[in-house]
Kinemage of the C-alpha trace (Angstrom):
@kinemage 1
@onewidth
@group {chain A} dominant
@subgroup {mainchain}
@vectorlist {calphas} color= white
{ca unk a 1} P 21.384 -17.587 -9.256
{ca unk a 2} L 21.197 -17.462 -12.882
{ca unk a 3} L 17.777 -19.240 -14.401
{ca unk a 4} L 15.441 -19.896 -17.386
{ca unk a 5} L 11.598 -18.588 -16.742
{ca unk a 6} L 9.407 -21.394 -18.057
{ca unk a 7} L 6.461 -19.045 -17.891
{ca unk a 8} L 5.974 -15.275 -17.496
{ca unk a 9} L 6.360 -14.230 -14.231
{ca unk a 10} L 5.219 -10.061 -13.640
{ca unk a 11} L 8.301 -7.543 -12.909
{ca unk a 12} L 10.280 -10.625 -13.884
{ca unk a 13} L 10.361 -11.632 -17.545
{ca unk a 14} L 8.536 -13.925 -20.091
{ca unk a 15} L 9.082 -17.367 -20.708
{ca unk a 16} L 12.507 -18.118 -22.552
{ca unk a 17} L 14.322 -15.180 -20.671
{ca unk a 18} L 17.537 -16.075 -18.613
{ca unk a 19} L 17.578 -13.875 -15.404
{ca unk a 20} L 19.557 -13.459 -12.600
{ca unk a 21} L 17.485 -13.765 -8.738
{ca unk a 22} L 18.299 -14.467 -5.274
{ca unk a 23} L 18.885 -17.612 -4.932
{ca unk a 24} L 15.980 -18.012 -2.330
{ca unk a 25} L 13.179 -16.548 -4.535
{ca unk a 26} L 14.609 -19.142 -7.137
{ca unk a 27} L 14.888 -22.517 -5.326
{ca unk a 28} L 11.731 -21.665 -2.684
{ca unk a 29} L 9.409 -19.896 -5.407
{ca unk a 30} L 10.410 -20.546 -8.948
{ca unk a 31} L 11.640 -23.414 -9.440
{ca unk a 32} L 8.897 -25.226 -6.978
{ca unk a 33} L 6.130 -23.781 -9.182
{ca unk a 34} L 7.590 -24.331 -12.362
{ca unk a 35} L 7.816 -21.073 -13.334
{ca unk a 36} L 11.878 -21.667 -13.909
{ca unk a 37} L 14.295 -23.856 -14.417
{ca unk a 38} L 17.893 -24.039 -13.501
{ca unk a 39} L 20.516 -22.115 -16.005
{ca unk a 40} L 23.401 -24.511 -17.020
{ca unk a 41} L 25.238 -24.775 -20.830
{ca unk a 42} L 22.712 -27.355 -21.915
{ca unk a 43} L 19.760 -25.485 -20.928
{ca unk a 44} L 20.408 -23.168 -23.679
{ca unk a 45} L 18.993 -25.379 -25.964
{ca unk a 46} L 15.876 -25.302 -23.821
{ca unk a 47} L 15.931 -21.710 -24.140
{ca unk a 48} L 15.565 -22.017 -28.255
{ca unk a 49} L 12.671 -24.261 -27.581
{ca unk a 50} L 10.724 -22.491 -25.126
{ca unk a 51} L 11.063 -19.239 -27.112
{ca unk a 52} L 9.686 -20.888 -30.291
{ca unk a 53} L 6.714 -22.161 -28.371
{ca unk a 54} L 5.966 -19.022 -26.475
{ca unk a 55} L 6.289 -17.625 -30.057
{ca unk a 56} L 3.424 -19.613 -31.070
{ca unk a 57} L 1.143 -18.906 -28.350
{ca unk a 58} L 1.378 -15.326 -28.045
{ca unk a 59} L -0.322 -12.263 -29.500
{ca unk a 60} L 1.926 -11.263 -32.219
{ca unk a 61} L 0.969 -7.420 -33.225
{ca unk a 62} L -0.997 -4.979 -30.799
{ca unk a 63} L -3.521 -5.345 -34.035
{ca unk a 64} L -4.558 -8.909 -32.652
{ca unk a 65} L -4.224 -7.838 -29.071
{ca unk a 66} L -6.884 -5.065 -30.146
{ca unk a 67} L -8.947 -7.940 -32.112
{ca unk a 68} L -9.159 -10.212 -28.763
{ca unk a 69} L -9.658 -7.070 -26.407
{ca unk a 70} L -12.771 -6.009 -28.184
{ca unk a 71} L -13.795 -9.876 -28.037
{ca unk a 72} L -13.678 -9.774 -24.475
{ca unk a 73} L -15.004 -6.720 -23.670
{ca unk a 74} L -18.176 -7.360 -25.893
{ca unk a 75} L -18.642 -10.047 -23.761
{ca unk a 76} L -20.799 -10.139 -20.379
{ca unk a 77} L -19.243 -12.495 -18.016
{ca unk a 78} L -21.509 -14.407 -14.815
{ca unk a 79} L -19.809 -16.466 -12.241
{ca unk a 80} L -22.313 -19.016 -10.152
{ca unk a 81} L -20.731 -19.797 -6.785
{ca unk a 82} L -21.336 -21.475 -3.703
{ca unk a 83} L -21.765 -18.513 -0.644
{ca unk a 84} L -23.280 -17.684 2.354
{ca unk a 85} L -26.043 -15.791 3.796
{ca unk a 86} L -24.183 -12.360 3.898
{ca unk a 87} L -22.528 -12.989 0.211
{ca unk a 88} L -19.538 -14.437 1.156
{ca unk a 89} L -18.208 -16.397 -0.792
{ca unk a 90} L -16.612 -20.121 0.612
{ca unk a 91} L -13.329 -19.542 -0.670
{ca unk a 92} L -12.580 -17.355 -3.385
{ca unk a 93} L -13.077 -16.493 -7.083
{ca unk a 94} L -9.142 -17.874 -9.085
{ca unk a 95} L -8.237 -16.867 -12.590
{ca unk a 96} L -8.569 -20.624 -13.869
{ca unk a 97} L -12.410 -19.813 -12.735
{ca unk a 98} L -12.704 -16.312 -14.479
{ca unk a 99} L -10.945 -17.886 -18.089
{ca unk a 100} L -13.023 -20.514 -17.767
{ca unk a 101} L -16.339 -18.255 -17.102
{ca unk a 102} L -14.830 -16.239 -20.406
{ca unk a 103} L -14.750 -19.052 -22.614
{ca unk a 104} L -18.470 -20.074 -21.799
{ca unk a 105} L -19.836 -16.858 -21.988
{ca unk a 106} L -18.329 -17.314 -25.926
{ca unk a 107} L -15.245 -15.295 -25.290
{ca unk a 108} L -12.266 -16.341 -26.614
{ca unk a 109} L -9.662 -18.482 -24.484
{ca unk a 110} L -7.553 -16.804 -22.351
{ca unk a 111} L -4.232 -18.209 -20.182
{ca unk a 112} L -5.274 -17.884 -16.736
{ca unk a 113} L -1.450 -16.605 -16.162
{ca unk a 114} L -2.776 -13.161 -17.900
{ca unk a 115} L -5.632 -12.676 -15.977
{ca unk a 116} L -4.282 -9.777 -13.210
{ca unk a 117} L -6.782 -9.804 -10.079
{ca unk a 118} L -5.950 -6.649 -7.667
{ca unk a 119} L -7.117 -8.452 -4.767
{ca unk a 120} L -8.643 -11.607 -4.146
{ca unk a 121} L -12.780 -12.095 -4.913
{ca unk a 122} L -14.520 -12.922 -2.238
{ca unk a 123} L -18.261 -11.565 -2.145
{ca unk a 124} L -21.267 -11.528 -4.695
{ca unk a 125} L -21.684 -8.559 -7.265
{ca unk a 126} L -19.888 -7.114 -9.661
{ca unk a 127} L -16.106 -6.878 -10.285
{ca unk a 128} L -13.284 -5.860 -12.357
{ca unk a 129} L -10.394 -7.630 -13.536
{ca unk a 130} L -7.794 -7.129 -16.590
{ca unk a 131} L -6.350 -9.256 -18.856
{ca unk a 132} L -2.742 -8.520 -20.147
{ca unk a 133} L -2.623 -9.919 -23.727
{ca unk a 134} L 0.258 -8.109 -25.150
{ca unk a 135} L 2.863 -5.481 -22.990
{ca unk a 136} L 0.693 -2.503 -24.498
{ca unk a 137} L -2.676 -3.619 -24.548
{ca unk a 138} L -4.882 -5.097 -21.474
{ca unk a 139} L -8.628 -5.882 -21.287
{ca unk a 140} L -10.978 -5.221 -18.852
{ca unk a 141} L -13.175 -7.381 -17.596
{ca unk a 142} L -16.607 -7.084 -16.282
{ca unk a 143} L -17.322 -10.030 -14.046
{ca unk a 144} L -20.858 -10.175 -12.000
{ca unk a 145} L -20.266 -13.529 -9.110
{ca unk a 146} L -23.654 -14.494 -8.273
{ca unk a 147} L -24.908 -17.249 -5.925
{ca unk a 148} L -24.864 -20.578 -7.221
């Protein structure tokens, strides 16, 4: 099934590309999350407009992706959550929570879609986590989750 990514979706493509799938990864994944739309001949006009916003939003040169890393590296990022008497945590840590967490700390804003988590955060302490801001350069991310 041909289709147009809305967003960018890892090992897939960014927003604005027009890729090919299985047709149940597109209409049970994809197009559910509105991460893609359907290809047809007036989609391609869609395509224009998604490209020039995605334009707009992204890091243009790895000279700003270098600017922003440095930005969020410099900056020492704490996480108060609700847990339990062993340090688990009720639930789990989301990359809307760590961008968020960034921006307070006076980072600068990052889309939640860029944050990469390994595995999911579930217990006080410290952690890592990058941030892909451009395909060449990622940040890492030094987040400490402590008890709320």
């Amino acid at each position: 099934m041909k289709i147009i990514l809305t967003h960018e979706v890892s090992g897939l493509g960014a927003a604005g590309d027009v890729v090919d799938v299985k047709d149940g990864y597109a209409r049970n994944y994809l197009i559910p999350r509105k991460f893609a739309i359907r290809w047809t001949k007036g989609g391609e006009k869609d395509v224009e407009q998604i490209r020039r916003a995605r334009k707009i939003h992204e890091i243009q040169t790895i000279e700003q992706a270098n600017q922003v890393k440095a930005q969020i590296e410099g900056v020492k990022v704490r996480l108060a959550v609700r847990s339990g008497d062993a340090g688990r945590l009720f639930g789990s840590v989301t990359p809307a929570d760590i961008a968020s967490a960034i921006k307070a700390s006076g980072g600068p804003e990052v889309d939640k879609r860029r944050i990469e988590l390994g595995a999911p955060i579930k217990t006080l302490g410290a952690h890592e986590t990058s941030v892909r801001l451009h395909p060449e350069v990622a940040a890492k991310v030094s987040i400490e989750v402590v008890a709320a």
